[in-house]
N, C-alpha and C positions, 0 to 999 in steps of 0.2 A: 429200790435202786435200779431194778429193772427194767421198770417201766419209765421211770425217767430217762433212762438210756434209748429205749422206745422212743418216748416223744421226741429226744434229741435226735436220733437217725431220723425218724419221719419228721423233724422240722429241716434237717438239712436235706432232707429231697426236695421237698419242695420247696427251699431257698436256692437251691441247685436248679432244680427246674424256671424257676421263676427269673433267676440271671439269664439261665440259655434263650428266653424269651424276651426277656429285654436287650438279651444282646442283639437279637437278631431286629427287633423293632432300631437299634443305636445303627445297624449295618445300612436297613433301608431308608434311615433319615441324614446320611452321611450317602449315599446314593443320589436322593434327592436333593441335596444340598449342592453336591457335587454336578448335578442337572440343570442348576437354576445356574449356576456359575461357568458353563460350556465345561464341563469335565470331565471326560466318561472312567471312571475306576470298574477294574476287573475284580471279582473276589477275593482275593490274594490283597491286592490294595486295602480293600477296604476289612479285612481280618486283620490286616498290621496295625491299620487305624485302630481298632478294639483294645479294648482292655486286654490282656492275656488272662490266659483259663489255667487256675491254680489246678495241680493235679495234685492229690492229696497224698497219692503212694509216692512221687518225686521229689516232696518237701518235707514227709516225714510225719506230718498230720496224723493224731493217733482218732480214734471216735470221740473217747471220752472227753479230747481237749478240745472239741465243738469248731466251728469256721472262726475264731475270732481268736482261738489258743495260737500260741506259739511254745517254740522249744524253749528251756530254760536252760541256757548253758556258760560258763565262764567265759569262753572268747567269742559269744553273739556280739559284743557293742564292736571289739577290735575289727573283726571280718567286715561288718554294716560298715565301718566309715571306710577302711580301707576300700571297701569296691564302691561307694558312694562316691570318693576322691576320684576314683580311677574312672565312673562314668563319669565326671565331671572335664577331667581333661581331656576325654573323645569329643565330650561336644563341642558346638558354639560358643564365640565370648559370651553368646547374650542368652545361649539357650543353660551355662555355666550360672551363671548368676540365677535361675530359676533352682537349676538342682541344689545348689549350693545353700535359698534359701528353704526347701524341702527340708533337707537333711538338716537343716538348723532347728526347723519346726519339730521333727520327729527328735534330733538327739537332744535338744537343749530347751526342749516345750515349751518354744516361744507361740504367742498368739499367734489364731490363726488370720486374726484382722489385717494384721500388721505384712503378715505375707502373702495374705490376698490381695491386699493393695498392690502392693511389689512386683506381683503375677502379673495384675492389672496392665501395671504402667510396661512392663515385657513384652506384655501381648500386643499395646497399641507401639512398641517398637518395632517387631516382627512384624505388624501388618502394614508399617511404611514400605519394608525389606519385600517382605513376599507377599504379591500378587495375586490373588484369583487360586489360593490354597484352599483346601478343604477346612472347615471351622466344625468346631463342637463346642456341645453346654458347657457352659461356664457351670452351672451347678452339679452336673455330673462330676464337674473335679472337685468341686466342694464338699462333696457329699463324699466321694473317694478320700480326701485329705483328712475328713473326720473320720470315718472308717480306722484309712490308719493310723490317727491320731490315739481313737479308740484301742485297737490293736496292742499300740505300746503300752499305753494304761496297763492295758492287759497282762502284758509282759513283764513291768514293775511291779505288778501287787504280786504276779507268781511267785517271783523272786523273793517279794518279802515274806509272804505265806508258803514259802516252800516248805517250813518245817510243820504247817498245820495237818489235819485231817483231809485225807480225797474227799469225805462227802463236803465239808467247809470249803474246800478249794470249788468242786463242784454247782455248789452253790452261788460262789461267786461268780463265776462264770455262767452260768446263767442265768446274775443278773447284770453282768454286764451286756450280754447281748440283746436281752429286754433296753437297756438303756441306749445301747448302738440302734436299736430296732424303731424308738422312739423318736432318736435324735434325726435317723434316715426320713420317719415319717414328717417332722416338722421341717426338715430341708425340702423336702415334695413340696410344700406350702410356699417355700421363698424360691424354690428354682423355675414354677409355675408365672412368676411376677417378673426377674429380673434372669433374660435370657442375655449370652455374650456368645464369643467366634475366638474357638483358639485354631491359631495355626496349625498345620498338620505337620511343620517341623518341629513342633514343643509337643504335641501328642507323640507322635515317633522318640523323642528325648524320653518323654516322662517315662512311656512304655519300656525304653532299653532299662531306666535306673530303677522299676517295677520288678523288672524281669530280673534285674543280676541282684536283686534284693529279696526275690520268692524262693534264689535258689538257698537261704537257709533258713528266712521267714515266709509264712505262709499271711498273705495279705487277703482277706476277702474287698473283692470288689462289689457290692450288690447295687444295684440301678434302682430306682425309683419304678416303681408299679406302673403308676400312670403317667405316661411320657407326656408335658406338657406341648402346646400347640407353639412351635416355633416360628419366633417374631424378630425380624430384623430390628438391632437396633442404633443409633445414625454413634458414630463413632465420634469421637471428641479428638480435635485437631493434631496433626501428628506430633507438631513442634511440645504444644503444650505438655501434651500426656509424655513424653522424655525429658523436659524441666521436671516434672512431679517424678518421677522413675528416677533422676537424679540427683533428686530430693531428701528422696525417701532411702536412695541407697546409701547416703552419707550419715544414717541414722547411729545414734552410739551403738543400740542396741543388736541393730544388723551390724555394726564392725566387729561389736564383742562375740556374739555368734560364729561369723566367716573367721576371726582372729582364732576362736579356740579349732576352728577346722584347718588351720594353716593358707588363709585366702586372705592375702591384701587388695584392700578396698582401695585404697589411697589411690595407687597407677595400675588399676586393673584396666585389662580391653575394652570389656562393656561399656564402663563410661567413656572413652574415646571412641566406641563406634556408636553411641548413642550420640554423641557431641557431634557428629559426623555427621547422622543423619539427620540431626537440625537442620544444618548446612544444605544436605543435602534434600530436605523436602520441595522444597522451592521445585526444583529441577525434576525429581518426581515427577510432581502435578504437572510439571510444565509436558514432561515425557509420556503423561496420560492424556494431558488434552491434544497435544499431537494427535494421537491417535482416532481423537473422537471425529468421525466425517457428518457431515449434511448429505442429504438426499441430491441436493444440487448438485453437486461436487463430480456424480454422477453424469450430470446431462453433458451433453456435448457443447462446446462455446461457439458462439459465434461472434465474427468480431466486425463492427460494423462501422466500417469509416476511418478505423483509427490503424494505419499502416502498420506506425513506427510507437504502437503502445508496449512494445517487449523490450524496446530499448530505454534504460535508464538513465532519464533525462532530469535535469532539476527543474522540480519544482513553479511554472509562471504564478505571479503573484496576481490578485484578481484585479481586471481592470475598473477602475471606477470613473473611466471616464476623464481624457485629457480637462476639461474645465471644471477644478475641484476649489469650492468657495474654503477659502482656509481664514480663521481668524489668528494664529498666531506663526511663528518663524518656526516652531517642534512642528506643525501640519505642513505648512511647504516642504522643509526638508524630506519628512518622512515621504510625502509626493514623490519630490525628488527622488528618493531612493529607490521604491519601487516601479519609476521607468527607469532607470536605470540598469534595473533588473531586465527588465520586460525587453529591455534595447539589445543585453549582452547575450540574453537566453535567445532571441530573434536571429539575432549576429552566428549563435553556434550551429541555431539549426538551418540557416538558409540553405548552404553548399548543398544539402543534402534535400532539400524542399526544389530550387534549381538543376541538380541532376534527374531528378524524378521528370521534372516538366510542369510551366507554367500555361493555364490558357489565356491569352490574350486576341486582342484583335491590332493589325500593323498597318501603319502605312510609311510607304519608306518615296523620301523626295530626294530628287539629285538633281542639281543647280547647273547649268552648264554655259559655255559664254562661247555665243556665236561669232562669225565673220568680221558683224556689224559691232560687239563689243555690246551686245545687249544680251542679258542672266536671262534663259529661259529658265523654264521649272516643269520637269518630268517626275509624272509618279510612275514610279514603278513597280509598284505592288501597292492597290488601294484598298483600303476598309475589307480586309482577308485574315478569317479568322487561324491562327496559326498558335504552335506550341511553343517556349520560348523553352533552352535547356544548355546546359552549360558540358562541353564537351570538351576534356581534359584527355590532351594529344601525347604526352611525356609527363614526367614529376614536375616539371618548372610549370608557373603561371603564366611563363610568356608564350608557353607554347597551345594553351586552353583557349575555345573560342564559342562563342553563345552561337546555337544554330536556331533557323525557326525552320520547323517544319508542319507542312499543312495538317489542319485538323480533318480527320476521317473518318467514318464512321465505323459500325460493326464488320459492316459487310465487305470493306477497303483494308481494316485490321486484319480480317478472316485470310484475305486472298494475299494478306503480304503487300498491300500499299499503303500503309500506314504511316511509313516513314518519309513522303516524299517534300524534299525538301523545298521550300517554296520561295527560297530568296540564299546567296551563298552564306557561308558563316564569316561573323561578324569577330576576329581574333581582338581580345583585348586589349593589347596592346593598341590597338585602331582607333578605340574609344575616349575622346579628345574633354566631353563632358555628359555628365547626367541630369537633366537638368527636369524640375517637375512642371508640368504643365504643358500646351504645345507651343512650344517656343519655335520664333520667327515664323508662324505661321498660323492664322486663325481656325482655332477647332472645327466651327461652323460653318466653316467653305472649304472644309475634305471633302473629296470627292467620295462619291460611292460607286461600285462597281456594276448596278443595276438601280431601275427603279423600284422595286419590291421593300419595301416599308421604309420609303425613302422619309415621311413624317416622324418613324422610328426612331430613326439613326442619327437625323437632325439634332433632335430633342436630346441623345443621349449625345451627341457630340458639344450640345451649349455646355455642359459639364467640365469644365476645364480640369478640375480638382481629378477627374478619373484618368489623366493624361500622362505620359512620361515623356519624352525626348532625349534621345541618345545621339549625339553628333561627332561624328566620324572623320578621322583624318581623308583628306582631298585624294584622288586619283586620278591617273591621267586622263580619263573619261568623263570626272567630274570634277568642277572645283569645292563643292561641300555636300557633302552625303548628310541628311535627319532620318532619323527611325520614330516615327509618333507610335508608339504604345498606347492603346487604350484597355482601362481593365476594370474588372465588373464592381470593384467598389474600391472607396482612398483609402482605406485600410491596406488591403494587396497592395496596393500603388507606392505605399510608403516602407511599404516595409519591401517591396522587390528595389526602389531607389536606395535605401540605407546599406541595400545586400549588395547590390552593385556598386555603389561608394568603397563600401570595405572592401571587396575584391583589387578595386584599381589600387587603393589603399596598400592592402598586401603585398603589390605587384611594386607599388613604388618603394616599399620599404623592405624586403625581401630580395628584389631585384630590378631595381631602378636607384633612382638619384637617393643618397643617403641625408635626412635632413636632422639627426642625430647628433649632437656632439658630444657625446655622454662619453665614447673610446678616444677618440685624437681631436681636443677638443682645435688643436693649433693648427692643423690640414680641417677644418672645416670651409674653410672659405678658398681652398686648392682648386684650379682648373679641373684635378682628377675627382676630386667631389665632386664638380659641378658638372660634368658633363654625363648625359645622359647614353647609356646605352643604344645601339641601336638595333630594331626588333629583329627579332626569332636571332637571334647572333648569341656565339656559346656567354652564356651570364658565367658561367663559374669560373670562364678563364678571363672575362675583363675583369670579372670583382679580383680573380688574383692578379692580374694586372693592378688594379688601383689600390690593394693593400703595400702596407708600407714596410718593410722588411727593419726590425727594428737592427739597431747596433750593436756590435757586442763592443760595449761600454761598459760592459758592469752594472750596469740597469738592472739586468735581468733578474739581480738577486736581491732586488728593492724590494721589501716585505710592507704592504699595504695594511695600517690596523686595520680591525671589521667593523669596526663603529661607522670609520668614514666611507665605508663597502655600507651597511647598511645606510649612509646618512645619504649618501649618493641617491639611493634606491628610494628611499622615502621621498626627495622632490621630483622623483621623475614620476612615482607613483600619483605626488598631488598633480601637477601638471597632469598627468592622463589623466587626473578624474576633474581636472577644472576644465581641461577643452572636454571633456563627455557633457559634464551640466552647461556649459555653451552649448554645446554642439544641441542638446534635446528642448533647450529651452528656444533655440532659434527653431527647431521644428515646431514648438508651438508657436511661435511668431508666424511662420508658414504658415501653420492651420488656420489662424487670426485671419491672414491674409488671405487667404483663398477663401473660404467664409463671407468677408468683406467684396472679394472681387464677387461671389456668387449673387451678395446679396445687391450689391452694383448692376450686376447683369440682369437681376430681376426686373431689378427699378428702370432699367435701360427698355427691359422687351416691355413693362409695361408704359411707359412712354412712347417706344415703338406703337404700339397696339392702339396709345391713345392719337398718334401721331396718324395715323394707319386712319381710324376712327375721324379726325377731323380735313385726312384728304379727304376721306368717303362724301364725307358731309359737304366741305366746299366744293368738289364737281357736281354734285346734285347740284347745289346753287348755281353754279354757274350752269348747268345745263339748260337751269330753270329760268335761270335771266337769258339765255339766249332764244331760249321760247318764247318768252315774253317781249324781249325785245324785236324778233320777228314779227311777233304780232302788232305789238305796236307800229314797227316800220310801214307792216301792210297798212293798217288804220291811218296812218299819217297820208298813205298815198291816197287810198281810199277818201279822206276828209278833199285831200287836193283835189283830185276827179270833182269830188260834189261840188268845192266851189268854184271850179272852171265852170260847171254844169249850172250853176246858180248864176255864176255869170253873164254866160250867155243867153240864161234864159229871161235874165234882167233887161239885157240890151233887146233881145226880141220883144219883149214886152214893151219899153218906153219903144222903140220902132212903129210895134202896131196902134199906140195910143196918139204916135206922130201924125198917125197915116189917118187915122178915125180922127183927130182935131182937123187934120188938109179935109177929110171928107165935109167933115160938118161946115167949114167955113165954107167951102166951093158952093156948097147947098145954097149957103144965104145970097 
């Protein structure tokens, strides 16, 4: 009996020693863990994380009842669920439902499969909830759970062998902890394969209901000798693992457990904060990838070109090009639809593309009628590259007016002459029509202001398509003012014409002649409708001049249903969108025709050219016949010389034959 008692002391030293060294190996792998995950724990931290250290004199432990005895007493099971319950209601809903299944396993020796599962699906709840927490072996608790599975065993055979022999009770007990010793060693073998991560808020739980359970049972914790080599392992989706945790928890056999502990399962928290965090996983990941940055994200922007890219604009649809071959009426329309787009998106952003400043190039003519009643024509500013910009004088659009001011360079910017304006501002109200192209006056005989790429300017003036005209109410100086526009491609040119449309537009129906009769529809055709304001004069008090001050007749209290409020609304809606698909379709008609004039004016210079080509050729000719014909003229004279010459020398010759026959006859 002695020496049994021997080996017993000398096996719990060195079971004592052997925990102190794996506690300390659990301390520095709960460091490093806590390293890999940015988290620095102090000593103190990582001692609460530990298992707690049974002290044998504070629990009552005798020698002979070995690390695995416990007391045998009448009110052990009352006191154990009492402070079981009580550390149940300190915790968490969720950390509740783990102790709750403990204590079920220890009182009512339920599997421990069954609550491993259960643990399981707890721990992938808690690691939705908590973040970058401190984790431990899942087989250290397993290995701990059969311990004090073991433990109780323990506890129930004392109870029934209490009336036996010490050496029979003795015996037993030492071979129960041969059996725990076994059971620990074949757990080493499965904790080595299958490593998991508990929470450091369910390790902190287990440890308080450890602790308020040592103080009248003595629980041995012993660690596995060989700490296996810790291996992350990838977690199974949040949602799913809390479907199976509320699965599992509506089990009979966990309700009859939790039922005999006074725990209803039915509307407990748990499952409403697990059902929660279903819900709420989504938003999680969403509030983790938040977080995640790119290295880019870092550099600095630069933004190149794009002004007005922070303001939130809708969306332009891609252009594909005004001439779109459509084989059925769903492909027009869709066309349709999207210049449509393209038109109203263009429409919102002009005011703000026009205050900024357009570059163009001007020529501005003024018509004037002399003494004799003969229209001279003065330029007054020719082929002068200039800014075009829309300068808003008050809130009213009658009082806003387009300036051009000259284009300047860096070094005119620098010193403050940047702005100087090159022709007076042109008030809108002035502006009589828009008209594209250079109307009443041929592109090709604008003057230039020097001769320096006078081939240039020609060539970019046969371009009629790059042209605008703007014609301006008469002055006493002039009887008709044109502003020719020229701009660096038809694109610009169509959309600064559509932008200036919509402004006079605005101005007529805002504050000019009302063409409307959607309010009164019976004063439509009223002298005070018809008459036109006149400029810069206050608009708000002729418009309350021309409103009609209604009666008090009892009208007032005439209730309008909203159908025919809406019905109203719907045709005036079709109307604006039948004159818009007019109004872009005659733009393409424009296009058509400028194309056509283009392709006219090709066919023109190259007849010119050929024209050009066959003067060339018939002044040679002619120069050639008149070469010719001088020469001939000479040779005609020249022939006459000879035969005057032949002549005379004919008549000398019959003379001297006269004179030799008188000779010869006188002879005879």
């Amino acid at each position: 009996l002695d020496e049994t008692k021997e080996k017993i002391a000398k096996l719990e030293k060195e079971l004592e020693a052997e925990r102190l060294s794996h506690r300390d190996a659990d301390g520095e792998i709960i460091k490093l863990r806590a390293e890999i995950n940015g988290i620095k724990l102090d000593e103190s931290d990582v001692q609460a994380l530990l298992a707690p250290i049974v002290d044998v004199s504070k629990t009552g432990e005798t020698r002979e009842s070995g690390p695995l005895a416990v007391r045998a007493n009448e009110s052990l099971e009352n006191e154990d669920v009492s402070k079981d319950v009580t550390a149940v209601e300190e915790t968490s809903p969720v950390d509740q439902v783990t102790t709750v299944v403990e204590v079920a396993n220890v009182k009512e020796g339920f599997s421990f499969e069954e609550v491993a599962k259960l643990g399981e699906d707890i721990k992938s709840v808690k690691e939705t909830k908590i973040n970058g927490e401190i984790k431990l072996n899942e087989g250290k608790k397993r290995i701990v759970k059969d311990v004090v599975a073991a433990s109780r065993d323990v506890a129930e055979t004392e109870k029934k062998q209490e009336m036996l022999d010490e050496p029979r009770k003795k015996e037993v007990l030492k071979m129960k902890e041969v059996e725990a010793r076994e059971e620990i060693k074949a757990e080493e073998k499965t904790a080595a394969k299958i490593v998991t991560e508990t929470p450091v808020k369910e390790v902190r739980a287990q440890s308080t209901v450890r602790k308020n359970a040592n103080e009248s049972i003595p629980i041995a914790t012993p660690v596995p000798s060989n700490v296996p080599e810790v291996k992350r392992k990838k977690i199974a989706p949040a949602d799913t693992a809390i479907k199976k945790f509320m699965k599992e928890a509506s089990a009979p056999s966990v309700k009859a457990a939790l039922g005999k502990l006074g725990v209803d399962m039915t509307n407990h928290p748990s499952l409403a904060a697990a059902s929660a965090a279903v819900k709420n996983t989504p938003k999680i990941l969403e509030k983790r990838i938040s977080f995640v940055r790119s290295p880019s994200e870092y550099f600095p922007l630069v933004r190149r070109g794009f002004v007005h890219a922070d303001e939130k604009e809708d969306e332009e649809p891609v252009v594909v090009g005004w001439k779109v071959e459509v084989t059925n009426r769903k492909e027009r329309e869709e066309a349709l639809r999207d210049e449509v787009r393209r038109f109203e998106i263009k429409l919102k952003r002009f005011n703000k593309i026009l205050e900024d400043g357009v570059d163009l190039t001007l020529w501005q003519l003024n018509r004037t009628a002399e003494m004799t009643s003969e229209v001279t024509q003065n330029f007054v500013l020719q082929n002068s590259g200039v800014v075009l910009k829309l300068h808003k004088r008050g809130k009213l659009m009658v009082q806003a007016a387009l300036t051009f001011n000259a284009r300047s360079g860096y070094i005119s910017k620098a010193l403050g002459r940047g702005n100087k304006a090159a022709l007076d501002p042109l008030p809108l109200h002035e502006i009589l029509e828009v008209k594209a192209g250079c109307f009443g006056f041929e592109s090709t005989d604008l003057p230039t202001s020097s001769g320096k790429g006078r081939g240039k300017i020609s060539l970019e003036n046969k371009q009629s398509s790059l042209f605008l005209t703007l014609k301006a109410a008469p002055t006493p100086m002039a009887l008709s003012r044109s502003y020719f526009l020229r701009f660096k491609s038809r694109s610009s040119r169509n959309d600064i014409m559509d932008g200036l449309r919509g402004l006079l537009a605005d101005l007529q129906i805002k504050e000019g002649v009302g063409i409307s009769t959607i309010q009164t529809p019976g004063q439509a055709n009223t002298p005070e409708q018809v008459g036109r304001m006149m400029p810069g004069a206050n608009v708000k008090a002729a418009q309350a001049e021309n409103q009609q001050i209604p009666s008090e007749d009892g009208n007032m209290d005439v209730l309008i249903p909203l159908a025919d409020v809406h019905k109203e609304i719907n045709k005036q809606r079709q109307a604006y969108d039948r004159l818009l698909l007019l109004m872009l379709q005659g733009n393409t008609d424009l296009k058509e025709k400028e194309d056509d004039l283009m392709g006219m004016r090709g066919k023109l210079d190259l007849s010119n050219k050929d024209l050009k080509e066959k003067d060339r050729v018939q002044a040679n000719d002619s120069k050639l016949i008149m070469q010719l014909s001088k020469k001939l003229e000479t040779l005609l004279m020249d022939n006459e010389d000879l035969r005057d010459q032949n002549d005379r020398l004919n008549t000398r010759l019959v003379a001297v034959e006269c004179e030799k026959m008188n000779l010869m006859s006188g002879g005879r």
